[in-house]
mmCIF file of the N, C-alpha and C atoms, coordinates in Angstrom:
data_MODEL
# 
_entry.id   MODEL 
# 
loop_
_atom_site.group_PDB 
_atom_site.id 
_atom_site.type_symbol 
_atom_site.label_atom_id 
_atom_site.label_alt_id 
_atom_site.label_comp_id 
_atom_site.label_asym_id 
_atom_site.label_entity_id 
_atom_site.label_seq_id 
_atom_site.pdbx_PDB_ins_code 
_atom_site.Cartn_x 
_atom_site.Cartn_y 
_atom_site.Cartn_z 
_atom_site.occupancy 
_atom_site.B_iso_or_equiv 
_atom_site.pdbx_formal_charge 
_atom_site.auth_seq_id 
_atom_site.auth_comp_id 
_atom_site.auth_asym_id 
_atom_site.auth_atom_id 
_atom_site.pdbx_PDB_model_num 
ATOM 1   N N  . UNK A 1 1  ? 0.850   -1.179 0.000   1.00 0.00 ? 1  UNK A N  1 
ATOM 2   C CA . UNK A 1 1  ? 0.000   0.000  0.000   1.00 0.00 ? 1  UNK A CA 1 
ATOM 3   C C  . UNK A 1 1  ? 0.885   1.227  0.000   1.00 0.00 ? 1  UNK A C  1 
ATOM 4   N N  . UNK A 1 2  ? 0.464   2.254  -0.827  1.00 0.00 ? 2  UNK A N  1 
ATOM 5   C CA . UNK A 1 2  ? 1.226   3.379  -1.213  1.00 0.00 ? 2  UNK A CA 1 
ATOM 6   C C  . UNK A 1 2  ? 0.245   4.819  -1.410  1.00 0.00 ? 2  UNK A C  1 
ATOM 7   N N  . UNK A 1 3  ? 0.487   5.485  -0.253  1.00 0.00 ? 3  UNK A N  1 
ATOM 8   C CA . UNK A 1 3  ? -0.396  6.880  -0.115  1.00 0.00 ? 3  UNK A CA 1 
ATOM 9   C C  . UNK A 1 3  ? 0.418   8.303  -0.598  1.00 0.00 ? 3  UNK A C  1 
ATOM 10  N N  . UNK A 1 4  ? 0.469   9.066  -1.646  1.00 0.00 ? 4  UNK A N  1 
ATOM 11  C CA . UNK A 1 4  ? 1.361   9.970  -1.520  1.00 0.00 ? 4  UNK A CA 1 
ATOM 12  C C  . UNK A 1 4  ? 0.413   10.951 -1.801  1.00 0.00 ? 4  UNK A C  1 
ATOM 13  N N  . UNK A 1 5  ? 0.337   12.054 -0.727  1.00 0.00 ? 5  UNK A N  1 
ATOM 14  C CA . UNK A 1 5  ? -0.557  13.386 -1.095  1.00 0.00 ? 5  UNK A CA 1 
ATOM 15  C C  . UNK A 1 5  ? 0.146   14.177 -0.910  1.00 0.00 ? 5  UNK A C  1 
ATOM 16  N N  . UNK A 1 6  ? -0.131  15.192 -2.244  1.00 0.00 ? 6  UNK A N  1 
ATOM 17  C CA . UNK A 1 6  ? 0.580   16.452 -2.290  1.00 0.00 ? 6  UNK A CA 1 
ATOM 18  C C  . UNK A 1 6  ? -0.154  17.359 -2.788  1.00 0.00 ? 6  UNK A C  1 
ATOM 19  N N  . UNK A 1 7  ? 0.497   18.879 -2.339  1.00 0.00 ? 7  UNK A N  1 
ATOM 20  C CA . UNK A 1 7  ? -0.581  19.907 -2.994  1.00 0.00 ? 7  UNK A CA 1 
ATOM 21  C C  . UNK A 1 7  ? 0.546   20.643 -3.668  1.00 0.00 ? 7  UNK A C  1 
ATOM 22  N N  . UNK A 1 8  ? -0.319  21.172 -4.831  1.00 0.00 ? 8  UNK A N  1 
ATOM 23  C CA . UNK A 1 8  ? 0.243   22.337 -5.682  1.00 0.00 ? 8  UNK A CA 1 
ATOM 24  C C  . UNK A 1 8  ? -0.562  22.889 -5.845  1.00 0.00 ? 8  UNK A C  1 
ATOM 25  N N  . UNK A 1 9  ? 0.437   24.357 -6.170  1.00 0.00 ? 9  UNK A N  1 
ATOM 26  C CA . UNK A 1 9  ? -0.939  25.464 -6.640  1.00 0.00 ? 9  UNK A CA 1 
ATOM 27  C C  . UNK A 1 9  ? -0.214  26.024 -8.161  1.00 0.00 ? 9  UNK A C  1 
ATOM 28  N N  . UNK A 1 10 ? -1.157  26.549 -8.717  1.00 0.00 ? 10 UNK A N  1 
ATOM 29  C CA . UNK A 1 10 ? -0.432  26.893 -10.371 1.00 0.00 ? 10 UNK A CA 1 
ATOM 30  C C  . UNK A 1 10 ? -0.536  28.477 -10.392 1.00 0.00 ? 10 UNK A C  1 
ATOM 31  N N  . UNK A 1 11 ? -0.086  28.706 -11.548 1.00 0.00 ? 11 UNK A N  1 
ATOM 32  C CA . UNK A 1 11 ? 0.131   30.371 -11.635 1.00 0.00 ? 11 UNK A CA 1 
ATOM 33  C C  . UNK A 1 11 ? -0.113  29.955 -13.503 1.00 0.00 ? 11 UNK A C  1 
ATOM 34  N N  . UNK A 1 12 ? -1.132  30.548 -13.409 1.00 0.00 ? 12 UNK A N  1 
ATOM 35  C CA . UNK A 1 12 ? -1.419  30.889 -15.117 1.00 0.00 ? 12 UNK A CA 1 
ATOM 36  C C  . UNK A 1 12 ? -1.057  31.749 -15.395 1.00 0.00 ? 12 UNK A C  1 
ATOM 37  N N  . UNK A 1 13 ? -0.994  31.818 -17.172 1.00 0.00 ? 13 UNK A N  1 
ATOM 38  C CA . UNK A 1 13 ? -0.778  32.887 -17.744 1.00 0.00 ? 13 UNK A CA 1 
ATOM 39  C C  . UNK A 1 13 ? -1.627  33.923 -18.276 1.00 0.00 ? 13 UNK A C  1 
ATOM 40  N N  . UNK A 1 14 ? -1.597  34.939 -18.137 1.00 0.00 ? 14 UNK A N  1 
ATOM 41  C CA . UNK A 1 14 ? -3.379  35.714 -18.463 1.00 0.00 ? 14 UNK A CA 1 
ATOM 42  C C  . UNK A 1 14 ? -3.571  35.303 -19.425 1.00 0.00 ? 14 UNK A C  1 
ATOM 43  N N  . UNK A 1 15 ? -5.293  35.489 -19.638 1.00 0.00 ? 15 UNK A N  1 
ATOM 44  C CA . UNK A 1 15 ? -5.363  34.536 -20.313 1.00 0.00 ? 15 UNK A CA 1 
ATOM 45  C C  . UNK A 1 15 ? -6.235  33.165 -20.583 1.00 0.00 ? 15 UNK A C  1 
ATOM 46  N N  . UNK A 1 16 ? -5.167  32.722 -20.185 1.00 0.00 ? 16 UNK A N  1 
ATOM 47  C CA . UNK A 1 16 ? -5.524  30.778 -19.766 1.00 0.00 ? 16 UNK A CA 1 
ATOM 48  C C  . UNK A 1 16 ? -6.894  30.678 -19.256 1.00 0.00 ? 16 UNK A C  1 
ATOM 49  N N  . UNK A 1 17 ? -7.517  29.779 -19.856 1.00 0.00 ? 17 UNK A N  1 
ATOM 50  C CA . UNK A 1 17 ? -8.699  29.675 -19.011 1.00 0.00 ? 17 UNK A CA 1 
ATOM 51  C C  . UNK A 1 17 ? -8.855  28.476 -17.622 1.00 0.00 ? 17 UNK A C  1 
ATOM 52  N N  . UNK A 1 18 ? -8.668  29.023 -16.269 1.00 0.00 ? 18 UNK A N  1 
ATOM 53  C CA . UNK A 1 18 ? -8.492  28.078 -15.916 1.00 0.00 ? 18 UNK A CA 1 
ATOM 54  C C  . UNK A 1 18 ? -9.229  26.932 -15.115 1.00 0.00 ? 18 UNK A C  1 
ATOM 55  N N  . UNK A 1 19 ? -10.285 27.240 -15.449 1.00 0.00 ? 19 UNK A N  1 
ATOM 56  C CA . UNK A 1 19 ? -11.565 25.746 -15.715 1.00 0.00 ? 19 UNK A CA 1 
ATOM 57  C C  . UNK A 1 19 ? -11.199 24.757 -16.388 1.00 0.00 ? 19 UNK A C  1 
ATOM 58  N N  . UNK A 1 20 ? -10.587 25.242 -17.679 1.00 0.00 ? 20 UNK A N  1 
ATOM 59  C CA . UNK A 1 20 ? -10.440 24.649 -18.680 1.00 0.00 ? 20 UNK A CA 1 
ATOM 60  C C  . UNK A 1 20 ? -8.793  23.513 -18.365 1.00 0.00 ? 20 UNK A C  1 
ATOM 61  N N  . UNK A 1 21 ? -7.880  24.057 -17.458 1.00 0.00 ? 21 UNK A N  1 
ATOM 62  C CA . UNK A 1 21 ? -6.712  23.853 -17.133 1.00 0.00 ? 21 UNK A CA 1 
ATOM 63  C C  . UNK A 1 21 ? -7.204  22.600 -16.338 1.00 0.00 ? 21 UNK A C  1 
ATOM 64  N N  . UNK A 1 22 ? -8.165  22.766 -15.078 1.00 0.00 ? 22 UNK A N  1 
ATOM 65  C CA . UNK A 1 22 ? -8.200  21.885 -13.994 1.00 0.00 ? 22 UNK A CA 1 
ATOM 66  C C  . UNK A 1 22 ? -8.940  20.910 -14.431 1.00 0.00 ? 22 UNK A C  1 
ATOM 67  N N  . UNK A 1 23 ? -10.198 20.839 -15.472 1.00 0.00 ? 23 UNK A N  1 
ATOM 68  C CA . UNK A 1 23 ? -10.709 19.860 -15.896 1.00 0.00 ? 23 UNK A CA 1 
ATOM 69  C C  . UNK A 1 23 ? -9.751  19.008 -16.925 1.00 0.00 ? 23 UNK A C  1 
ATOM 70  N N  . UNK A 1 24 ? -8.987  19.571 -17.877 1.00 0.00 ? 24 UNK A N  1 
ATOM 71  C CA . UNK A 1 24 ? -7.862  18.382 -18.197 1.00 0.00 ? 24 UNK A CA 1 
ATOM 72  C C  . UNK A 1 24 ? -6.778  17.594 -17.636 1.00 0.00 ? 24 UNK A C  1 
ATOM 73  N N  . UNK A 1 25 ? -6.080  18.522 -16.239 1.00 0.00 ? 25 UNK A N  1 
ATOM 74  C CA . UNK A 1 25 ? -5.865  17.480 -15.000 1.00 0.00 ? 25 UNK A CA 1 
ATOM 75  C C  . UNK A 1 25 ? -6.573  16.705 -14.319 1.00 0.00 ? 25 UNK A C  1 
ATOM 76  N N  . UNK A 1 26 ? -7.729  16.836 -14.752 1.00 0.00 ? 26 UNK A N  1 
ATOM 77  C CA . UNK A 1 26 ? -8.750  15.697 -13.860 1.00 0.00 ? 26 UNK A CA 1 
ATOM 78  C C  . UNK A 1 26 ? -8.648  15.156 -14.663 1.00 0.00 ? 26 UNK A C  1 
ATOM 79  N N  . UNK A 1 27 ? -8.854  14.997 -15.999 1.00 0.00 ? 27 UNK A N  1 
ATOM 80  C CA . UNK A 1 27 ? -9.029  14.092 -17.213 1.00 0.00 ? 27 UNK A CA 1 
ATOM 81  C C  . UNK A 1 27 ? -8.061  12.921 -17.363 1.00 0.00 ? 27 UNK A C  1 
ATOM 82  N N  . UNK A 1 28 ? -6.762  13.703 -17.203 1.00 0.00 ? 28 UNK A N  1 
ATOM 83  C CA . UNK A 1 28 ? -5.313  13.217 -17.037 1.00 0.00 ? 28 UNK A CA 1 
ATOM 84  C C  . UNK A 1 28 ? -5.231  12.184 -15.706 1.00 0.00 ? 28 UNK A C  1 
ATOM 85  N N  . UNK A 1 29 ? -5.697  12.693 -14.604 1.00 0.00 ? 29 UNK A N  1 
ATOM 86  C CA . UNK A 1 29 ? -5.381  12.088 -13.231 1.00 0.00 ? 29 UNK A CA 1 
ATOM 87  C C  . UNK A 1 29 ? -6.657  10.616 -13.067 1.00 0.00 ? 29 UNK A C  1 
ATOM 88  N N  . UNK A 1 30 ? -7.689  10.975 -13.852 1.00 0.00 ? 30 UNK A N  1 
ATOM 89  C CA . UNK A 1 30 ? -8.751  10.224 -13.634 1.00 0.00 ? 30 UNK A CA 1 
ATOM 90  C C  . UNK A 1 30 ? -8.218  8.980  -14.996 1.00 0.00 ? 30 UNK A C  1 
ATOM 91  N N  . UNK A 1 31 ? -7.506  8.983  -15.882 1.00 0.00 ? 31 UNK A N  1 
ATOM 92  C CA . UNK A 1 31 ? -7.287  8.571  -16.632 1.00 0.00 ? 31 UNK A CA 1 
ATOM 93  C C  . UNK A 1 31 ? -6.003  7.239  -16.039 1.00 0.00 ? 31 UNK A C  1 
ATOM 94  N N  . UNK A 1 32 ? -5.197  7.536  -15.111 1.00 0.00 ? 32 UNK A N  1 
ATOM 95  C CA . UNK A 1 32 ? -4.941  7.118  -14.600 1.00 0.00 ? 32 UNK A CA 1 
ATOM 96  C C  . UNK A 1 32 ? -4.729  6.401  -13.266 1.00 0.00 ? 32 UNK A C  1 
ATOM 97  N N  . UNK A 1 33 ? -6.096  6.618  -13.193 1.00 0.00 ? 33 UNK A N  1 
ATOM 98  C CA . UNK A 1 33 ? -7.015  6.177  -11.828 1.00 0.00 ? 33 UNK A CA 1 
ATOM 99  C C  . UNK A 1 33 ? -6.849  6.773  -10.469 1.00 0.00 ? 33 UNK A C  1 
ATOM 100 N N  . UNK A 1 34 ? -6.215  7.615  -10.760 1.00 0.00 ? 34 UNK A N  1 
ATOM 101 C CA . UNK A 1 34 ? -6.297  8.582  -9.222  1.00 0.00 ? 34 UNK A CA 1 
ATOM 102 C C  . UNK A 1 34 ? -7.292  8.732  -8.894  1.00 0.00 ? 34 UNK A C  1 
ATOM 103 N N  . UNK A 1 35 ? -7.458  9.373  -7.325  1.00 0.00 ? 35 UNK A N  1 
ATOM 104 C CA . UNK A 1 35 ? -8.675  9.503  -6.532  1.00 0.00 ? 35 UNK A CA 1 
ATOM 105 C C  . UNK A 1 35 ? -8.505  10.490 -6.037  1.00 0.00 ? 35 UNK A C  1 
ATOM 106 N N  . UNK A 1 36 ? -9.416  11.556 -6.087  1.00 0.00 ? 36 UNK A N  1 
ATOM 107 C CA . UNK A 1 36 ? -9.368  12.921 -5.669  1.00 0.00 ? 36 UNK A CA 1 
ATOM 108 C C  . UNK A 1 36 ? -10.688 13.400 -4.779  1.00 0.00 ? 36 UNK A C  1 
ATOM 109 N N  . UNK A 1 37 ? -10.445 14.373 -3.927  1.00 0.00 ? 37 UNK A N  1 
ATOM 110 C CA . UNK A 1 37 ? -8.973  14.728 -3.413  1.00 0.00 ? 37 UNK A CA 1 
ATOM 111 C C  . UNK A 1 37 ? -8.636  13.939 -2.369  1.00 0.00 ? 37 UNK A C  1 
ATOM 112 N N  . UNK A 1 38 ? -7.900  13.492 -1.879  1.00 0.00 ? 38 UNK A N  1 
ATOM 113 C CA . UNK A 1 38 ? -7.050  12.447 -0.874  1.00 0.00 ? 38 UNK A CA 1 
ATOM 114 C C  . UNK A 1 38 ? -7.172  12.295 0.031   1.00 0.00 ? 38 UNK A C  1 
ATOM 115 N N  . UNK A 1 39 ? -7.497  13.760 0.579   1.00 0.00 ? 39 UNK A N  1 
ATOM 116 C CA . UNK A 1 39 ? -7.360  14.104 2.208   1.00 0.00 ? 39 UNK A CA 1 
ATOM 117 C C  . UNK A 1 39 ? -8.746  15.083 2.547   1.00 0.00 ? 39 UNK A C  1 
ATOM 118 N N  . UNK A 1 40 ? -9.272  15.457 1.479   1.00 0.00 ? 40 UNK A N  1 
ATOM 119 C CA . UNK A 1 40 ? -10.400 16.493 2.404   1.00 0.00 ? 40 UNK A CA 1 
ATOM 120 C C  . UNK A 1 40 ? -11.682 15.941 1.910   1.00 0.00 ? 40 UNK A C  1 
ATOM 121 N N  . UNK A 1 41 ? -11.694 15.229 1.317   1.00 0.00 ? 41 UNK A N  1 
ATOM 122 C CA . UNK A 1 41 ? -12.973 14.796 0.667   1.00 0.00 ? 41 UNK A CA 1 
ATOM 123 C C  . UNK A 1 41 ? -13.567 15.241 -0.551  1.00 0.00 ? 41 UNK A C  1 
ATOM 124 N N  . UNK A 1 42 ? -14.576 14.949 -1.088  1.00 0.00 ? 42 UNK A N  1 
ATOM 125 C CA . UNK A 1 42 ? -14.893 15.916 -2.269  1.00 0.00 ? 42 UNK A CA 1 
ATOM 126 C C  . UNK A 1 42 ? -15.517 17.453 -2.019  1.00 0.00 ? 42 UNK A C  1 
ATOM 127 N N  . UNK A 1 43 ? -15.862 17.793 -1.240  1.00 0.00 ? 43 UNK A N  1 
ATOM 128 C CA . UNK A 1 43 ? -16.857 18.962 -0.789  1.00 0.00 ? 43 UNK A CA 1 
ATOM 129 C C  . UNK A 1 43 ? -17.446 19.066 -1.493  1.00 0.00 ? 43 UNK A C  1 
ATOM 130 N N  . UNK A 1 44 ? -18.164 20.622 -2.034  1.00 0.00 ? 44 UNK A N  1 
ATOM 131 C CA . UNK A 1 44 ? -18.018 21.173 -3.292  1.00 0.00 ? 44 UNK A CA 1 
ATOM 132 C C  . UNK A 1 44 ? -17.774 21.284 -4.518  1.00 0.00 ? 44 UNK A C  1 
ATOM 133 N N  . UNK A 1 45 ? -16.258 20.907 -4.583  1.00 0.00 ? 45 UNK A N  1 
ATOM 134 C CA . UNK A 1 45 ? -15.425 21.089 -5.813  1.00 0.00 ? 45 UNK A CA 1 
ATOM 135 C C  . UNK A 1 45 ? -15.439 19.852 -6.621  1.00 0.00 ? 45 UNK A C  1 
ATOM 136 N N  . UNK A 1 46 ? -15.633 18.809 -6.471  1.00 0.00 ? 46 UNK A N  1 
ATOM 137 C CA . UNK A 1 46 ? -15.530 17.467 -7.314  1.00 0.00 ? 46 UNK A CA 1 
ATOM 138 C C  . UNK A 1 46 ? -16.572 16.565 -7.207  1.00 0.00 ? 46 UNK A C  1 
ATOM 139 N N  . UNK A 1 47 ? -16.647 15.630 -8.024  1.00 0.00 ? 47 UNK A N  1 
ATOM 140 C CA . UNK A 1 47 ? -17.972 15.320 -8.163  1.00 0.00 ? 47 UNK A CA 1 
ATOM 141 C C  . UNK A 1 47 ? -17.564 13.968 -6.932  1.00 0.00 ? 47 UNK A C  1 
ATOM 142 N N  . UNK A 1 48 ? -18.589 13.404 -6.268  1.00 0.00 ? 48 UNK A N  1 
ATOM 143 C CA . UNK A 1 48 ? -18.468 12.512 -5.397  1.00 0.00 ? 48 UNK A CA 1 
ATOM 144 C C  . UNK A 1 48 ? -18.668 10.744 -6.105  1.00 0.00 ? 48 UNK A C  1 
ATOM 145 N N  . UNK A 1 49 ? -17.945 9.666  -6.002  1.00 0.00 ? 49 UNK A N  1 
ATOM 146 C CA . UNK A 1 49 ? -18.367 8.462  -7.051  1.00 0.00 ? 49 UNK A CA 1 
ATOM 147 C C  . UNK A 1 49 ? -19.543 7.994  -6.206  1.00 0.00 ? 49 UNK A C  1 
ATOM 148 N N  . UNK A 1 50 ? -20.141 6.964  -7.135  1.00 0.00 ? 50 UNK A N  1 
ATOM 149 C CA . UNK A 1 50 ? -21.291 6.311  -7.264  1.00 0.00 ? 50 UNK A CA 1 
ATOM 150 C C  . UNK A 1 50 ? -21.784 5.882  -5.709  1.00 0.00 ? 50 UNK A C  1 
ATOM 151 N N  . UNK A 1 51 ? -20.088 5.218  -4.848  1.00 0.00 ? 51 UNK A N  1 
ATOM 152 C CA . UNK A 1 51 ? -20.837 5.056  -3.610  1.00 0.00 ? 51 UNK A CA 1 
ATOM 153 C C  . UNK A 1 51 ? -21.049 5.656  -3.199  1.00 0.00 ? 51 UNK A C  1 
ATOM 154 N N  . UNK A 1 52 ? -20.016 7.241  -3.041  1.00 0.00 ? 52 UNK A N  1 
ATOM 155 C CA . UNK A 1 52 ? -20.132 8.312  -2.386  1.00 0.00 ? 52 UNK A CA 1 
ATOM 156 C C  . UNK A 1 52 ? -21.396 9.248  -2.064  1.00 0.00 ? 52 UNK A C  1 
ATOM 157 N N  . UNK A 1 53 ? -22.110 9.154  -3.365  1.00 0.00 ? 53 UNK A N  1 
ATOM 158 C CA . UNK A 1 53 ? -23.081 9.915  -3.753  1.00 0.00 ? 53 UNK A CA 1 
ATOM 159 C C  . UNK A 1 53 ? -24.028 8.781  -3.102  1.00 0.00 ? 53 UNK A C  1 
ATOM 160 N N  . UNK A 1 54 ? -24.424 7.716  -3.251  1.00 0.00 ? 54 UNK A N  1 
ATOM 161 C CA . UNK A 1 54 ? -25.238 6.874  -2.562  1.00 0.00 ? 54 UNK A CA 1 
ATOM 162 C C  . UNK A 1 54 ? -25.231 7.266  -0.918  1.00 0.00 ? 54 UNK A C  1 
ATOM 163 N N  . UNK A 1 55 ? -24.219 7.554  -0.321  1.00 0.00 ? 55 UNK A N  1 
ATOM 164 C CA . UNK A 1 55 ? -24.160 7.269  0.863   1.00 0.00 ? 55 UNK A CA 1 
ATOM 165 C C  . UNK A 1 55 ? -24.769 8.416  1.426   1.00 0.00 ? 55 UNK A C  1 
ATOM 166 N N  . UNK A 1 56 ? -24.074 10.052 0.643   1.00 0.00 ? 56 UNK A N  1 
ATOM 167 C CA . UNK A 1 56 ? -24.738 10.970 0.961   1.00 0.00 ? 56 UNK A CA 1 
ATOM 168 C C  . UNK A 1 56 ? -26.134 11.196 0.729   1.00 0.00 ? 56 UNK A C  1 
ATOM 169 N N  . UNK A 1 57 ? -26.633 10.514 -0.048  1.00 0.00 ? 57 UNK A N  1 
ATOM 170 C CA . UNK A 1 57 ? -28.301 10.105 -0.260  1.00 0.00 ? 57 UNK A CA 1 
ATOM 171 C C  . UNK A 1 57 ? -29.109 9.338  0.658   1.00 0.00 ? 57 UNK A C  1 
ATOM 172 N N  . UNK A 1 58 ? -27.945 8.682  1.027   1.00 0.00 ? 58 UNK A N  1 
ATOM 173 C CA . UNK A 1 58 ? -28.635 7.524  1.922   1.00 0.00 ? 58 UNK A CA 1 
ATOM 174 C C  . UNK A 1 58 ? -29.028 8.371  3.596   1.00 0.00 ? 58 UNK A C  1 
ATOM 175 N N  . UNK A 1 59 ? -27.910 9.431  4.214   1.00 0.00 ? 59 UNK A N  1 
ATOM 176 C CA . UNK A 1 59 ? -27.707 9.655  5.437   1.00 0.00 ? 59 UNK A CA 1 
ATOM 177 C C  . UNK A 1 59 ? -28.383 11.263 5.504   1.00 0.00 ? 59 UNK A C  1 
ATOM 178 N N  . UNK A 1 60 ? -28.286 11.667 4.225   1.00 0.00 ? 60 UNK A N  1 
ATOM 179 C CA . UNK A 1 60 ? -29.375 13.012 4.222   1.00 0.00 ? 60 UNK A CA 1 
ATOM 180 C C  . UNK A 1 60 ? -30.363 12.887 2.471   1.00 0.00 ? 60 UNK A C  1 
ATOM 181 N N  . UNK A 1 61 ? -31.268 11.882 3.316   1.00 0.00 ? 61 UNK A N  1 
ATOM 182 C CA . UNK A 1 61 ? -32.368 11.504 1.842   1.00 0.00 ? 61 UNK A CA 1 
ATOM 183 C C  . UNK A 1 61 ? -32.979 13.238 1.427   1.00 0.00 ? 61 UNK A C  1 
ATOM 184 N N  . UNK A 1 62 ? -33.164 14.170 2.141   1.00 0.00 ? 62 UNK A N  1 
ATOM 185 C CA . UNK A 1 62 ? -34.178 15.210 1.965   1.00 0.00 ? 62 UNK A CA 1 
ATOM 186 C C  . UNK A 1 62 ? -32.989 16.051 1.164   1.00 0.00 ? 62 UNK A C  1 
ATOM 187 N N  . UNK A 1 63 ? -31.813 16.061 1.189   1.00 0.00 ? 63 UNK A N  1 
ATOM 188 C CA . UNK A 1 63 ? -30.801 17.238 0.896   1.00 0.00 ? 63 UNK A CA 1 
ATOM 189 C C  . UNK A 1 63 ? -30.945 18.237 1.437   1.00 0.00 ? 63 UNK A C  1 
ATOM 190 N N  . UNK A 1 64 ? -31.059 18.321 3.171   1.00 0.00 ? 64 UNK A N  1 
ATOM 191 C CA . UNK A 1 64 ? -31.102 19.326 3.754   1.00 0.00 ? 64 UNK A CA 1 
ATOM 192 C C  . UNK A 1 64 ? -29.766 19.727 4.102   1.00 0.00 ? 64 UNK A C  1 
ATOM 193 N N  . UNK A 1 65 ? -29.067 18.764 4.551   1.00 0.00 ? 65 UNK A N  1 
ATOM 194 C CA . UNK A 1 65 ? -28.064 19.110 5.333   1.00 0.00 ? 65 UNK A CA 1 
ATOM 195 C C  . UNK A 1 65 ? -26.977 20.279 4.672   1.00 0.00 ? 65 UNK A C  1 
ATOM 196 N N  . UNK A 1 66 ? -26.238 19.514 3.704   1.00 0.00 ? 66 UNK A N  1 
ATOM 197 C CA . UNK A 1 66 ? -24.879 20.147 2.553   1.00 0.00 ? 66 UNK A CA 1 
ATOM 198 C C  . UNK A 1 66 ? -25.437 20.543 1.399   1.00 0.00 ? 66 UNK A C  1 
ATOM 199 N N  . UNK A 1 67 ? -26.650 20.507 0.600   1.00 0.00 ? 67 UNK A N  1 
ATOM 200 C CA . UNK A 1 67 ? -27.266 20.264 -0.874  1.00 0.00 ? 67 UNK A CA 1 
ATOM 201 C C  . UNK A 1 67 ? -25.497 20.626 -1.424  1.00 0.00 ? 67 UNK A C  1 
ATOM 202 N N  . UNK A 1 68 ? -25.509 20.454 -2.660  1.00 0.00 ? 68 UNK A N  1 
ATOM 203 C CA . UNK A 1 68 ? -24.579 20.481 -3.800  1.00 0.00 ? 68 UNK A CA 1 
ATOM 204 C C  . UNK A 1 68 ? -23.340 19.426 -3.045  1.00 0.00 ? 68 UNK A C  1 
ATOM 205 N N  . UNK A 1 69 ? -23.005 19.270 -2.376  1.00 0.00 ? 69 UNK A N  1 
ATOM 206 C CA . UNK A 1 69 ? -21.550 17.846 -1.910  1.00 0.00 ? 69 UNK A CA 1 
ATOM 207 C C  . UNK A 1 69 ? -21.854 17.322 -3.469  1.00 0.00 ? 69 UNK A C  1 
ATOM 208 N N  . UNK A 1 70 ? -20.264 17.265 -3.221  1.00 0.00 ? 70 UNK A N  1 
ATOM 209 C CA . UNK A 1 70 ? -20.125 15.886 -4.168  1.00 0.00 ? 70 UNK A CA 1 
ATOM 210 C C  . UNK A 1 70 ? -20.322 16.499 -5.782  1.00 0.00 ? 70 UNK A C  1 
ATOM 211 N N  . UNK A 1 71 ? -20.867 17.349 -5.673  1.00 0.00 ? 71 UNK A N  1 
ATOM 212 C CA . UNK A 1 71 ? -21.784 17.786 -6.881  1.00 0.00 ? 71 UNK A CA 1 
ATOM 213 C C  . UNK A 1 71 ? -22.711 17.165 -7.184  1.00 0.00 ? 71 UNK A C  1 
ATOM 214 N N  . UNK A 1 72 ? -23.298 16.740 -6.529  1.00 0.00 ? 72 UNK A N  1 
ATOM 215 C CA . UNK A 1 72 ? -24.640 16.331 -6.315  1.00 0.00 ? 72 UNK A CA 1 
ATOM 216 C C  . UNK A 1 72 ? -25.592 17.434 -6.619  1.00 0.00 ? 72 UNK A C  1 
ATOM 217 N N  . UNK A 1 73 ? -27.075 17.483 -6.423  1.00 0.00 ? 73 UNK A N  1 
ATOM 218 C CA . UNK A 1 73 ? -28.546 18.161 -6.442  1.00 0.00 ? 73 UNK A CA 1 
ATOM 219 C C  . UNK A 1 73 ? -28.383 18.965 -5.773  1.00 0.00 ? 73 UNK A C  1 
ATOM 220 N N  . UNK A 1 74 ? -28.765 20.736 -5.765  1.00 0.00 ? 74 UNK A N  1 
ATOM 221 C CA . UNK A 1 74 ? -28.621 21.716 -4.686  1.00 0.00 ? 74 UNK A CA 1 
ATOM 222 C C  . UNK A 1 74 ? -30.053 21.567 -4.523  1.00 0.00 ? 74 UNK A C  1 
ATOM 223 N N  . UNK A 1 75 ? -31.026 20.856 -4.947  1.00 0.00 ? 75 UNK A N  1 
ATOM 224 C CA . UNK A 1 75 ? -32.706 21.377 -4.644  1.00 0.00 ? 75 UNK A CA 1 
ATOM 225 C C  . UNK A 1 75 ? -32.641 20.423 -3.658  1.00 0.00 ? 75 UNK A C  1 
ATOM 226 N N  . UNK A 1 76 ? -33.507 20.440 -2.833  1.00 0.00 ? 76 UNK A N  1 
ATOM 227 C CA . UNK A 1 76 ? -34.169 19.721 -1.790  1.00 0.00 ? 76 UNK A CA 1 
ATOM 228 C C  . UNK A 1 76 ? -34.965 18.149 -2.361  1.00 0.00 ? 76 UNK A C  1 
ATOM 229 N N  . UNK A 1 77 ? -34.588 17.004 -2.255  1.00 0.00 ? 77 UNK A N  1 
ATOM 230 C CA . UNK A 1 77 ? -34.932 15.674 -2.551  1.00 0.00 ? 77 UNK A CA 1 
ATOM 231 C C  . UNK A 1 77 ? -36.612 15.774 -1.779  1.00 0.00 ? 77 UNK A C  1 
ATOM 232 N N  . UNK A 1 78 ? -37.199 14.755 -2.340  1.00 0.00 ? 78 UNK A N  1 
ATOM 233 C CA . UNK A 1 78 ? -38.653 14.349 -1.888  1.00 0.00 ? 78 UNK A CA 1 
ATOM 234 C C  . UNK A 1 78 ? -38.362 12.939 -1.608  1.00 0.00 ? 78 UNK A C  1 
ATOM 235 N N  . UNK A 1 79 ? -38.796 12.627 -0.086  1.00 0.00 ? 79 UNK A N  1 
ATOM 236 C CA . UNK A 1 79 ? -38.823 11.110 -0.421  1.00 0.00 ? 79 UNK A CA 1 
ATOM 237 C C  . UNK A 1 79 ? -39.830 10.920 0.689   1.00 0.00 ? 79 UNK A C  1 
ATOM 238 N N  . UNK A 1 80 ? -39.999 9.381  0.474   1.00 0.00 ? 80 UNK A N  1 
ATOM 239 C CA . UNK A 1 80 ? -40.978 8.747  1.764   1.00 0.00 ? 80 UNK A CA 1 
ATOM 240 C C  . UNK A 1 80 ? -40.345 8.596  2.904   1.00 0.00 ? 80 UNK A C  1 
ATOM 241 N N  . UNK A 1 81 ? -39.442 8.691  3.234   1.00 0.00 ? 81 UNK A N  1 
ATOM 242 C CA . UNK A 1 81 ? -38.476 8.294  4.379   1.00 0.00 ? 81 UNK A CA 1 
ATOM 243 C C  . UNK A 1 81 ? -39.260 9.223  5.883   1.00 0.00 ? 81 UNK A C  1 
ATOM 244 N N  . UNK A 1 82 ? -39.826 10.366 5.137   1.00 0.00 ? 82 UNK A N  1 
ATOM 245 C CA . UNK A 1 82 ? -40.241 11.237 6.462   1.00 0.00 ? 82 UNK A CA 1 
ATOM 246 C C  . UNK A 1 82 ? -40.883 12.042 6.366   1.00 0.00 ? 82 UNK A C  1 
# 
């Protein structure tokens, strides 16, 4: 087993679009099966995988708690649960 987390930060050039920068390092990193991000979770910023997103469905069915995690749904879920 082999854990290596590291952070960088970039400096564009004006210009650059840099949406466009971080989604082809994901492209790149996901391409080679990395798992992001390592250490803080997805929050916000990345989309959460299949279990991930299950689980946060599973433990807040209504989407009250966080809406958007994971990049998930910001609207409020309907369910029978309650």
């Amino acid at each position: 087993f082999f854990c290596h987390v590291f952070h960088q930060d970039y400096v564009l050039k004006k210009g650059v679009d840099a949406k466009e920068v971080k989604a082809e390092m994901l492209r790149i990193l996901d391409s080679r099966g990395a798992k992001y991000p390592a250490e803080h979770n997805v929050g916000h910023l990345y989309k959460a995988e299949e279990g991930l997103a299950a689980f946060y469905q599973r433990i807040d069915p209504t989407n009250t708690f966080n809406p958007g995690v994971g990049k998930l749904e910001k609207h409020k879920r309907n369910c029978s649960c309650c």
